[in-house]
C-alpha positions as CSV (number, residue, x, y, z in Angstrom):
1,X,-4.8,-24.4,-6.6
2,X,-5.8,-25.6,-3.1
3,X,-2.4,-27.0,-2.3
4,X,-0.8,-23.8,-3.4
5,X,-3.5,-21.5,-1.4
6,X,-2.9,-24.1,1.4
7,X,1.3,-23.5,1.2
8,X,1.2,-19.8,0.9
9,X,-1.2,-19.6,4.0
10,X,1.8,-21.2,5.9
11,X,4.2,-19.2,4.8
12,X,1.9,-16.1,5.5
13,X,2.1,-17.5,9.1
14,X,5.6,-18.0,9.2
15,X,6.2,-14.4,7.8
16,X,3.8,-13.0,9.8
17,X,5.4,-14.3,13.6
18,X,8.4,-13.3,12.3
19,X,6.9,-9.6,11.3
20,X,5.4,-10.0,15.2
21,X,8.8,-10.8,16.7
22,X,10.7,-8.3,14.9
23,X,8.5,-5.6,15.7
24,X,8.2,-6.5,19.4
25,X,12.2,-7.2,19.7
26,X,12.6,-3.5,17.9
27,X,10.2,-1.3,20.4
28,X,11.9,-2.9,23.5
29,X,15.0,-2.1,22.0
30,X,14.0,1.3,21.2
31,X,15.0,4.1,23.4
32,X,13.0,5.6,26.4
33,X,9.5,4.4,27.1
34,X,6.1,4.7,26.6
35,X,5.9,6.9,29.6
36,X,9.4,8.8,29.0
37,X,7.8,12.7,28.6
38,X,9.8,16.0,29.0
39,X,8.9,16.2,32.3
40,X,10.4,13.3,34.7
41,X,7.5,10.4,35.6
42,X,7.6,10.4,39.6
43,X,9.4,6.6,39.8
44,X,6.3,5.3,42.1
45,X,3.6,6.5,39.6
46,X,6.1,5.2,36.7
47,X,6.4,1.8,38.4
48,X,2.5,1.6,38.7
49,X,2.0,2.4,35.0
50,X,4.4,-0.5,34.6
51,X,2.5,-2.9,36.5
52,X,-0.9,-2.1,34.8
53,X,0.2,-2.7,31.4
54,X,2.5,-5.5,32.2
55,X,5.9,-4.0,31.3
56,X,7.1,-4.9,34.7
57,X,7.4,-8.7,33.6
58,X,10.3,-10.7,31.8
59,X,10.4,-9.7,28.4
60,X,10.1,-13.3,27.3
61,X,6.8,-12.9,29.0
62,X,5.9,-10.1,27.6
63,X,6.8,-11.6,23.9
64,X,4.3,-14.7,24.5
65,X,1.5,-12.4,26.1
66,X,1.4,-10.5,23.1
67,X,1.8,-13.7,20.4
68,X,-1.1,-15.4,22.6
69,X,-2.8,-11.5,22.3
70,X,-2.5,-11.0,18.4
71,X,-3.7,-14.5,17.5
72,X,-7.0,-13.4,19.4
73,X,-6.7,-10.3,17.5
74,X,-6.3,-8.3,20.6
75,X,-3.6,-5.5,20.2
76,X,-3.5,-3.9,23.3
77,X,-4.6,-0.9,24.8
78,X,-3.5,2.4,23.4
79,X,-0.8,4.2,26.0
80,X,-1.4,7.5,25.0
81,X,-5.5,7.1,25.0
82,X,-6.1,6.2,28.0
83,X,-9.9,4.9,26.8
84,X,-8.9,3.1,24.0
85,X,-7.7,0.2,22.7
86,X,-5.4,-0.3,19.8
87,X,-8.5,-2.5,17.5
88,X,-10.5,0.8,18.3
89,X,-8.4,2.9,16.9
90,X,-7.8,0.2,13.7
91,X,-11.6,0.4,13.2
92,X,-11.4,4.0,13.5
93,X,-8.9,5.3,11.2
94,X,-8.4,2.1,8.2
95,X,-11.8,2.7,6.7
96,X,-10.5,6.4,5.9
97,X,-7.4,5.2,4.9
98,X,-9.0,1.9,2.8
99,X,-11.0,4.4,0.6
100,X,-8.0,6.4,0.3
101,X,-6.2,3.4,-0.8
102,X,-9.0,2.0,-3.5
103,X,-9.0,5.4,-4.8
104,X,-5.5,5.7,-5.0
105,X,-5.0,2.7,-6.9
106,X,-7.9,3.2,-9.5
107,X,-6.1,6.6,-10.1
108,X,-3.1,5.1,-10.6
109,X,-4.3,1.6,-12.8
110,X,-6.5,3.6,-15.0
111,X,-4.6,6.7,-16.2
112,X,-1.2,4.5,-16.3
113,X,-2.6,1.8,-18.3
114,X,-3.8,4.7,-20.3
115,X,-0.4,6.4,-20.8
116,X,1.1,2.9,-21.6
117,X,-1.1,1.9,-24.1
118,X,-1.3,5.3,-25.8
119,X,3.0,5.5,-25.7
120,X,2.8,2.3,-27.4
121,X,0.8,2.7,-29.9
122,X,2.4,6.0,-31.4
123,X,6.1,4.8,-30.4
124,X,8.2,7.1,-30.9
125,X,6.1,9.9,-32.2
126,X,4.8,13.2,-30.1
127,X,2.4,11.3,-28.0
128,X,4.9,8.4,-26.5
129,X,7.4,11.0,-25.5
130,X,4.5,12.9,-23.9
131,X,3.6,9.8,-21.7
132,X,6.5,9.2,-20.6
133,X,7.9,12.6,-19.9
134,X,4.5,12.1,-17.3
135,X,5.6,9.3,-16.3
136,X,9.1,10.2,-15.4
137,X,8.1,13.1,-13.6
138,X,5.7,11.1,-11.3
139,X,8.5,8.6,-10.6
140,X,11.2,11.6,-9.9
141,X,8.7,13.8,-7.7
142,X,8.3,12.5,-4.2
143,X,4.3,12.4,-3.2
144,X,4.7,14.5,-0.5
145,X,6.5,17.3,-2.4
146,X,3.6,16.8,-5.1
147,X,0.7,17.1,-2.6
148,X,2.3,20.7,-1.2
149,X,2.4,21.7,-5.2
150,X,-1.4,20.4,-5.5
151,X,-2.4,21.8,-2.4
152,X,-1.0,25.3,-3.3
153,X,-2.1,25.6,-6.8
154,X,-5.2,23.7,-7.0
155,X,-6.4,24.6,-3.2
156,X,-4.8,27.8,-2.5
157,X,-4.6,30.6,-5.7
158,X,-7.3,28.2,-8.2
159,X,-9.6,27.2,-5.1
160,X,-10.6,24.5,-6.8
161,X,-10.1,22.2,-3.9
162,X,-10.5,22.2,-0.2
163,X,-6.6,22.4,1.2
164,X,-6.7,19.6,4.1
165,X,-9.5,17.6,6.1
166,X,-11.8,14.5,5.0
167,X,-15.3,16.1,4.9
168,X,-16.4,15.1,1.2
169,X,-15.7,13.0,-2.3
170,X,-13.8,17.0,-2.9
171,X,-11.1,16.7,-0.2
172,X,-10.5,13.2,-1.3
173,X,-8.9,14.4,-5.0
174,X,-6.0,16.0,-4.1
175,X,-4.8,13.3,-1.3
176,X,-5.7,10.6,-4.1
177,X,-3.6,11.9,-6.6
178,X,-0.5,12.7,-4.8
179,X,-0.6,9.4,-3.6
180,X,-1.3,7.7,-6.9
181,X,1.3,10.0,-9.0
182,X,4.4,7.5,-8.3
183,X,2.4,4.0,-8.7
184,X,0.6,5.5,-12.1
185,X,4.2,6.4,-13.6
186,X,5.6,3.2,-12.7
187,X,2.1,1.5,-14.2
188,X,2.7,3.7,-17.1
189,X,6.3,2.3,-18.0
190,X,5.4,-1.0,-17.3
191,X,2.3,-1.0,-19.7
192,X,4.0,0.7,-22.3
193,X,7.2,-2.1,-22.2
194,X,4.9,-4.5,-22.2
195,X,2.8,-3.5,-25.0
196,X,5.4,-3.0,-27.0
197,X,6.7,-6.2,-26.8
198,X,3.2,-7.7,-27.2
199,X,2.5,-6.0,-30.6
200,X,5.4,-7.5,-31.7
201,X,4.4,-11.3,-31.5
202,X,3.7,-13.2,-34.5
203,X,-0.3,-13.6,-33.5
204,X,-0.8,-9.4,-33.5
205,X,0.9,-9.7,-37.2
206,X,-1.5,-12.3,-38.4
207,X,-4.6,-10.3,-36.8
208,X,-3.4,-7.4,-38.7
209,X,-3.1,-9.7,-41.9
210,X,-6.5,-10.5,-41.6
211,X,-7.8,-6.9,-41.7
212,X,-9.3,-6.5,-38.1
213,X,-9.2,-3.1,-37.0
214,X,-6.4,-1.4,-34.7
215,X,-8.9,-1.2,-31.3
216,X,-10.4,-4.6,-32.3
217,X,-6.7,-5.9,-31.9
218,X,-5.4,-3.7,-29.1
219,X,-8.7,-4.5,-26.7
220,X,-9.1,-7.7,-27.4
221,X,-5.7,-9.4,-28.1
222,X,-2.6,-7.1,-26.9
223,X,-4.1,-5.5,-23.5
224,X,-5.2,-8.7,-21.9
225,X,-1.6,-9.8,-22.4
226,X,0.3,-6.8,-21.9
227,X,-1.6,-6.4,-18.5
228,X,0.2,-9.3,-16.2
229,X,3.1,-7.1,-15.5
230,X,0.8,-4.8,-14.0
231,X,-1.4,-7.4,-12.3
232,X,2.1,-8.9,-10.8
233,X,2.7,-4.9,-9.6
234,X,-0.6,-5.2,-7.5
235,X,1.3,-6.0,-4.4
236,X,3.6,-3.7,-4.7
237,X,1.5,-1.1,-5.4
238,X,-0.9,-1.8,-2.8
239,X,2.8,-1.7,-0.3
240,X,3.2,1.8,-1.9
241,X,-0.1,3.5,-1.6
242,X,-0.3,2.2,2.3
243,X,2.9,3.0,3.2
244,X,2.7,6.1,1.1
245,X,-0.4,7.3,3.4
246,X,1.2,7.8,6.6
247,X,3.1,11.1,5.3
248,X,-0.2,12.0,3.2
249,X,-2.3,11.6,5.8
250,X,-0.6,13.8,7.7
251,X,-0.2,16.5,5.3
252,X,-3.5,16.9,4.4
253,X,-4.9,16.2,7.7
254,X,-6.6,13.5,6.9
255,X,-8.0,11.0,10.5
256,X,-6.4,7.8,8.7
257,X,-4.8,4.9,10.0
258,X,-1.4,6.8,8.7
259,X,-1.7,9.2,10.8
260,X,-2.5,7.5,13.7
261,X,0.6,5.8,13.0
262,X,3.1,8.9,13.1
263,X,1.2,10.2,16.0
264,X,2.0,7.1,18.4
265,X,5.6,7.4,16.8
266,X,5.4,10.7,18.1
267,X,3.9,9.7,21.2
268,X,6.1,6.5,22.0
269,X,2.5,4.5,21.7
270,X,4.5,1.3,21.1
271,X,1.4,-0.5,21.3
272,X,-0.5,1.3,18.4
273,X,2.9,1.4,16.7
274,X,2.9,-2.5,16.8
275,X,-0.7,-3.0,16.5
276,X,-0.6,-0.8,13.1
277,X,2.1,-2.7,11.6
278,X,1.2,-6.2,12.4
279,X,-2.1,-5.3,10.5
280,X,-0.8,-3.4,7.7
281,X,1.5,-6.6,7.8
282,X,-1.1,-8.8,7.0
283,X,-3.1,-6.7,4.8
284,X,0.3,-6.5,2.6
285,X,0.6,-10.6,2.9
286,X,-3.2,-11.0,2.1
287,X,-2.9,-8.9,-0.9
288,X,0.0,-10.3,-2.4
289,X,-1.6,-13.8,-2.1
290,X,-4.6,-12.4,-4.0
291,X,-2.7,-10.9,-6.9
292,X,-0.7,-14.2,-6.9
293,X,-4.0,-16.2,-7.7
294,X,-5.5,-13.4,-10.2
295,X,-2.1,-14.0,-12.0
296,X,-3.1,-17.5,-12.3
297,X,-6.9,-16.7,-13.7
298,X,-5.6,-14.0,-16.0
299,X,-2.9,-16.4,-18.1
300,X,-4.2,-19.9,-17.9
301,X,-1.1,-20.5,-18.9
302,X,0.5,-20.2,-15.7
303,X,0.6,-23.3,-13.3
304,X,0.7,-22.3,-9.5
305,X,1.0,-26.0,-7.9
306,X,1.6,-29.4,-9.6
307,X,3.8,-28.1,-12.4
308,X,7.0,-30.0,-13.7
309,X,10.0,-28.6,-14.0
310,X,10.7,-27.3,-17.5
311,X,6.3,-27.7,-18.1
């Protein structure tokens, strides 16, 4: 296990400069500037912004100022707030978008692992086509389309909901379950797949041979099991629900890290732009990592480091 944690942490560095690289390489290649607004920049006050953030130097330069700069965890200042700096604005907006997240994602695990057990166990009766007519229709909506829909229904002629803004648990719901609709399908047809293929094995048959009752069997024997396609998921899934933010966040005006992000895309902040993305970046490799090592503790089966070929 150490020698696998130890491998994965190197590639997670490799990755990650390259993720740095790319993303620097792709703003300087981008058109315009930071300071390129409707109005034309005098060239003597545009020259002096240059020289104060450093964008006057050679762009190889630049490139190793801000490699030395991230390993120190020191993204920048922001170009558009003039008093802030990009690791303020991190601080700022990712806890709102972190409990967005968690919430997302227990949305998403519980009422798809649900839907997946439940289509499994009645296959092919009322209740599996049920599931999965729920399941399709998460998959085939987009999240933002879904989160107008909640936001007019549930907000706007039911009131049951506050429309936008993050001022309580309430206006956390809506943005929660738009966001978790897609992942919880997905979860949904992955459980039920899974399952199905689990109650099949000879081991389910002898438990029902011996007369233990259908939870007993299902809880303790078939979900554990049935559960590492979803565990294996858990990266992708946590890629979907930050990603998925950015346009939630800015729907239901939520002060997130997502929609600081499409406000300095907005803005040409190419500092918050790469500070953002080098940090969800590493968030993403992190959490992969993780769910690679749950996988491990879940199946004891499974052999991250030392295994022969064919063992």
């Amino acid at each position: 296990m150490a020698i696998y944690i130890i491998k994965r942490l190197i590639y997670m560095l490799v990755s990650l400069i390259l993720i740095v690289t790319a993303t620097f390489f792709l703003m300087q290649a981008a058109p315009g500037g930071p300071f390129t607004k409707e109005k034309d920049v005098p060239p003597e006050i545009e020259a002096a912004l240059n020289a104060h953030y450093g964008l006057d130097q050679p762009l190889y330069k630049q490139y190793f100022d801000y490699l030395y700069d991230v390993a120190r965890w020191d993204f920048g200042p922001s170009f558009k707030y003039k008093a802030m700096t990009v690791n303020e604005i991190i601080n700022n907006g990712f806890p709102i978008s972190l409990f967005l997240g968690i919430e997302s994602i227990l949305i998403a695990i519980a009422f798809g692992v649900v839907l997946g057990v439940v289509a499994a166990l009645y296959h092919n009766k009322w209740q599996d086509y049920s599931a999965m007519i729920v399941a399709v229709l998460g998959i085939s909506v987009p999240s933002f389309i879904l989160a107008t829909v909640l936001q007019y229904v549930f907000a706007i002629k039911l009131d049951l909901f506050p429309v936008a803004r993050w001022e309580s648990f309430m206006h956390t719901i809506l943005p929660a379950i738009a966001l978790a609709s897609s992942p919880m399908a997905f979860i949904a047809r992955l459980t039920r797949s899974s399952m199905l293929e689990v109650l099949a094995n000879d081991y389910i048959k002898t438990a029902r041979a011996k007369g233990l009752k259908k939870g007993t069997i299902t809880i303790k024997h078939a979900i554990r099991n049935a559960m590492l396609p979803v565990v294996s998921y858990m990266g992708p899934l946590t890629a979907g629900i930050l990603t998925g933010s950015f346009v939630i966040e800015k729907i239901f005006g939520i002060p997130g890290l997502g929609d600081e992000f499409v406000t300095s895309i907005t803005n040409r902040d190419y500092t918050v732009i790469m500070g953002v993305t080098v940090f969800y970046s590493i968030l993403l490799l992190i959490s992969v990592l993780l769910v690679d090592i749950l996988y491990g503790f879940i199946d004891p089966r499974i052999k991250l480091s030392g295994a022969k070929k064919g063992e």
